[in-house]
Every structure is written in C-alpha cells, then in structure tokens.
C-alpha positions as CSV (number, residue, x, y, z in Angstrom):
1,X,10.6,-7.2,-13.8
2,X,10.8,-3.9,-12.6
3,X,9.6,-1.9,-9.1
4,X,6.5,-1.4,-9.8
5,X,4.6,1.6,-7.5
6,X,1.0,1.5,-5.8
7,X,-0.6,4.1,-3.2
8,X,-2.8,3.5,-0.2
9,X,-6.2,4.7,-1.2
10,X,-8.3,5.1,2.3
11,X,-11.8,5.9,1.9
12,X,-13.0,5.4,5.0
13,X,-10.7,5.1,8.6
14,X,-11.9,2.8,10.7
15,X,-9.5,3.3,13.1
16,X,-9.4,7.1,13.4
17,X,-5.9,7.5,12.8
18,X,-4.5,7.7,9.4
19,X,-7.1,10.3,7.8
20,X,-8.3,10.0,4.5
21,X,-7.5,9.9,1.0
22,X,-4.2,9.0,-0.3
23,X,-2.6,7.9,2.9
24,X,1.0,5.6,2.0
25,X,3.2,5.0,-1.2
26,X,4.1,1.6,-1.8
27,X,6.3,-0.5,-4.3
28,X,6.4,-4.0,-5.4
29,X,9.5,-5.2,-5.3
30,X,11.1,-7.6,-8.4
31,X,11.8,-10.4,-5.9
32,X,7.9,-9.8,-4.3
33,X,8.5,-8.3,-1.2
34,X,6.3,-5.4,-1.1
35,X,7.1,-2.3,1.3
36,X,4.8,0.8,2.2
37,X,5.6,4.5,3.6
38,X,2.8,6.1,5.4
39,X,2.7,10.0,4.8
40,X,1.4,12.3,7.9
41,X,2.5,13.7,11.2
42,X,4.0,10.3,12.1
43,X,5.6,8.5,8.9
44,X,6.8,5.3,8.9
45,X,8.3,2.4,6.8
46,X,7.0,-1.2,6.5
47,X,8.5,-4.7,4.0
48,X,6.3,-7.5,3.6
49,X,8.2,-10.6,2.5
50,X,4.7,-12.4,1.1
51,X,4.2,-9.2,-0.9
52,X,0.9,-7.9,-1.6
53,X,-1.2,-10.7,0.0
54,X,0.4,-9.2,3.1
55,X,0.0,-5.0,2.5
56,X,-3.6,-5.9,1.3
57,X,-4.3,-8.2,4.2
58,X,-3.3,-5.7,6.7
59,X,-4.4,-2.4,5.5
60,X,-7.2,-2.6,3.2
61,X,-9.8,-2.9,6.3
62,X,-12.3,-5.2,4.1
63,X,-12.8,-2.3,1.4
64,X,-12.1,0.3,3.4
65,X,-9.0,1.3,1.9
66,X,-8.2,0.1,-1.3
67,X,-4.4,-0.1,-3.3
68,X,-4.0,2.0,-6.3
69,X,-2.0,0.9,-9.1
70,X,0.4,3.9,-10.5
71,X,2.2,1.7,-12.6
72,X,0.8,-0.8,-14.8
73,X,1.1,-4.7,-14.7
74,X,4.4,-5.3,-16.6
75,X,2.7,-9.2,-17.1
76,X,0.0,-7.6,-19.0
C-alpha cells in the first residue's frame, strides 16, 4: 500500500478558530497511522496511531468538517 493523501474539508467552525474551507492536509500512512498539518497563521503537526478513526473522531465536529479523499482507495 501506498501514502495515501486526504484534506480537512471545514464547512462550518464551531469553534471559531480554524476558518473555513480547506483547513489541514493529511496522509494515511501504509502501517495506518494517519497524521494531519493544519494550514493558517498557527500550523501545526498531528500522528494518530488508530488512524482515521482517530483524525475523524477528533476533527470532523459531527459533520461539521468532513475528510476529502485526494487519492483514491488503492483496495478498490
């Protein structure tokens, strides 16, 4: 398997802070650990050993933000 690359899609900040619209890169690691660059004034770098479950868990606010897919499913 290879890195495969999402974004952070906000379309709607509940907190205020992180704006609008395409707001982090993130890649899926081949061993599943998942990590996630915010963009903006303040950037910073996060690794999630559980992967996705964790990145959506934590930053998709319950639909408010949603991950984008730039490259596709390599299982598919």
């Amino acid at each position: 398997m290879r890195p495969r690359r999402f974004i952070l899609q906000r379309d709607h900040d509940v907190t205020g802070i992180s704006g609008l619209g395409h707001v982090a890169d993130g890649v899926l690691w081949p061993d599943g650990t998942a990590s996630l660059r915010w963009r903006g004034e303040h950037p910073s770098l996060v690794f999630w050993d559980r992967g996705m479950v964790s990145a959506e868990h934590v930053h998709t606010h319950y639909g408010a933000s949603r991950i984008v897919w730039i490259d596709e499913d390599p299982e598919q």
